[in-house]
C-alpha positions as CSV (number, residue, x, y, z in Angstrom):
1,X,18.6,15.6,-14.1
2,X,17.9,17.8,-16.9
3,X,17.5,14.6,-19.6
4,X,15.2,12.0,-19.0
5,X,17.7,8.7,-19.1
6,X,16.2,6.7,-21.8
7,X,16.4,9.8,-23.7
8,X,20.2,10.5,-23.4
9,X,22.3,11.0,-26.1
10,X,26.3,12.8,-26.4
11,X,26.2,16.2,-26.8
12,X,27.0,19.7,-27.1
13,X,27.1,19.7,-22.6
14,X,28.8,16.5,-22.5
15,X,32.8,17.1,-22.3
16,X,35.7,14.2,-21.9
17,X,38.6,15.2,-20.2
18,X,41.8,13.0,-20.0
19,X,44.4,14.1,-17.4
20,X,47.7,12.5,-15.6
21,X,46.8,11.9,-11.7
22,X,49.4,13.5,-9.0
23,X,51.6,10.5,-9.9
24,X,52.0,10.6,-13.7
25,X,51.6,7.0,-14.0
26,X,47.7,7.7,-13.1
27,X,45.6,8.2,-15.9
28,X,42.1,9.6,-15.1
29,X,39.6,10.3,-18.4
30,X,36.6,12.6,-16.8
31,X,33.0,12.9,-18.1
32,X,31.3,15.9,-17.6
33,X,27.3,16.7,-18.8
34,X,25.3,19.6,-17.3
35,X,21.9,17.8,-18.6
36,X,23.2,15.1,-15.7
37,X,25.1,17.3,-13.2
38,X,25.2,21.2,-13.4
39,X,28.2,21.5,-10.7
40,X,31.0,19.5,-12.6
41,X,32.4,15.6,-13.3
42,X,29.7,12.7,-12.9
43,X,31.6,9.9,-13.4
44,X,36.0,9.0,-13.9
45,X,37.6,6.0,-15.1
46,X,40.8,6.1,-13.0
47,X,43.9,3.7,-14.4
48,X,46.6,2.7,-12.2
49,X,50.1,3.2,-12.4
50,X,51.5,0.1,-14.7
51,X,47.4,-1.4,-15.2
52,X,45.6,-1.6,-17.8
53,X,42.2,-1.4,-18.4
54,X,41.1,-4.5,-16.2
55,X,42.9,-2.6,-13.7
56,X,40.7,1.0,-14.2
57,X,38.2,1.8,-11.6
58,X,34.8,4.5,-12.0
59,X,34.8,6.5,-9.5
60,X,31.2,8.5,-9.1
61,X,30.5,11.7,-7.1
62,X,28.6,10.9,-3.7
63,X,26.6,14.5,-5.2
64,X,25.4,12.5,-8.7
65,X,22.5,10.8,-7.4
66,X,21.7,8.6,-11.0
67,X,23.3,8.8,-14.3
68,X,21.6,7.4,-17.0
69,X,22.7,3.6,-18.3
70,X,23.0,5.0,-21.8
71,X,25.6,7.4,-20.3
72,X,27.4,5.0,-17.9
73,X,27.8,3.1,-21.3
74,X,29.0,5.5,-23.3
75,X,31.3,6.7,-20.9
76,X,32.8,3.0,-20.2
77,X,33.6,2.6,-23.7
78,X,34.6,5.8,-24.7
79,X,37.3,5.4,-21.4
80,X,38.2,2.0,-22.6
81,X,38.9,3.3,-26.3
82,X,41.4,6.9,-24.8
83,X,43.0,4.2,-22.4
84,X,44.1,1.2,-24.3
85,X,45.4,3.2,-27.6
Protein backbone atom coordinates (compact mmCIF):
# COMPACT_ATOMS: atom_id res chain seq x y z
CA UNK A 1 0.00 0.00 0.00
CA UNK A 2 1.30 3.12 -1.31
CA UNK A 3 -0.56 5.42 1.63
CA UNK A 4 -0.03 4.84 5.00
CA UNK A 5 -3.89 4.23 6.40
CA UNK A 6 -4.27 6.81 8.92
CA UNK A 7 -3.02 9.08 6.23
CA UNK A 8 -5.68 8.39 3.58
CA UNK A 9 -7.55 10.76 2.09
CA UNK A 10 -9.87 10.80 -1.67
CA UNK A 11 -8.01 11.63 -4.42
CA UNK A 12 -6.84 12.21 -7.80
CA UNK A 13 -6.16 7.78 -7.91
CA UNK A 14 -9.23 7.12 -6.23
CA UNK A 15 -12.17 6.47 -8.93
CA UNK A 16 -16.05 5.39 -8.20
CA UNK A 17 -17.61 3.42 -10.73
CA UNK A 18 -21.40 2.62 -10.72
CA UNK A 19 -22.49 -0.16 -13.09
CA UNK A 20 -25.79 -2.51 -13.65
CA UNK A 21 -24.70 -6.32 -12.81
CA UNK A 22 -25.53 -9.11 -15.69
CA UNK A 23 -29.13 -8.88 -14.35
CA UNK A 24 -30.08 -5.18 -14.59
CA UNK A 25 -31.70 -5.17 -11.37
CA UNK A 26 -27.99 -5.51 -9.76
CA UNK A 27 -26.50 -2.49 -8.98
CA UNK A 28 -22.70 -2.61 -8.15
CA UNK A 29 -20.84 1.04 -7.26
CA UNK A 30 -16.87 0.08 -7.50
CA UNK A 31 -13.98 1.79 -5.71
CA UNK A 32 -10.85 1.86 -7.26
CA UNK A 33 -7.34 3.67 -5.72
CA UNK A 34 -3.82 2.74 -7.02
CA UNK A 35 -2.21 4.26 -3.57
CA UNK A 36 -4.29 0.95 -2.12
CA UNK A 37 -4.20 -1.56 -5.06
CA UNK A 38 -2.24 -0.90 -8.41
CA UNK A 39 -4.06 -3.89 -10.40
CA UNK A 40 -7.84 -2.61 -10.21
CA UNK A 41 -11.16 -2.55 -7.76
CA UNK A 42 -10.49 -2.89 -3.80
CA UNK A 43 -13.65 -2.98 -2.58
CA UNK A 44 -17.86 -3.15 -4.32
CA UNK A 45 -21.02 -2.56 -2.63
CA UNK A 46 -23.20 -4.93 -4.59
CA UNK A 47 -27.30 -4.27 -4.29
CA UNK A 48 -29.68 -6.91 -5.00
CA UNK A 49 -32.32 -7.01 -7.37
CA UNK A 50 -35.56 -5.35 -5.59
CA UNK A 51 -33.16 -4.46 -2.05
CA UNK A 52 -32.20 -1.68 -0.78
CA UNK A 53 -29.40 -0.67 1.01
CA UNK A 54 -29.78 -3.10 4.10
CA UNK A 55 -29.87 -5.60 1.46
CA UNK A 56 -26.13 -4.35 -0.26
CA UNK A 57 -23.21 -6.49 0.37
CA UNK A 58 -18.98 -5.44 0.09
CA UNK A 59 -17.54 -7.66 -1.65
CA UNK A 60 -13.37 -7.29 -1.31
CA UNK A 61 -10.72 -8.83 -3.55
CA UNK A 62 -9.02 -12.06 -1.99
CA UNK A 63 -5.69 -9.94 -3.81
CA UNK A 64 -6.37 -6.52 -1.34
CA UNK A 65 -4.71 -7.66 1.67
CA UNK A 66 -5.87 -4.32 3.93
CA UNK A 67 -7.59 -1.22 2.98
CA UNK A 68 -7.49 1.47 5.21
CA UNK A 69 -10.67 2.27 7.73
CA UNK A 70 -10.75 5.81 6.54
CA UNK A 71 -11.29 4.24 3.03
CA UNK A 72 -13.72 1.44 3.95
CA UNK A 73 -15.60 4.51 5.39
CA UNK A 74 -15.66 6.57 2.80
CA UNK A 75 -16.44 4.02 0.41
CA UNK A 76 -19.59 2.81 2.62
CA UNK A 77 -21.01 6.04 2.60
CA UNK A 78 -20.29 7.25 -0.57
CA UNK A 79 -22.16 3.71 -1.81
CA UNK A 80 -25.00 4.37 0.48
CA UNK A 81 -25.43 8.06 -0.87
CA UNK A 82 -25.26 6.64 -5.28
CA UNK A 83 -27.60 3.80 -4.01
CA UNK A 84 -30.47 5.17 -2.11
CA UNK A 85 -30.99 8.49 -4.38
Amino acid sequence: MAVRPAQWQPGPETRVIESEGSDPDIWIVEFRDRRIDEHGTVLAVVRPEEGSWQDAVVSVPAEVAELPVAFVHWALDEARRRLDR
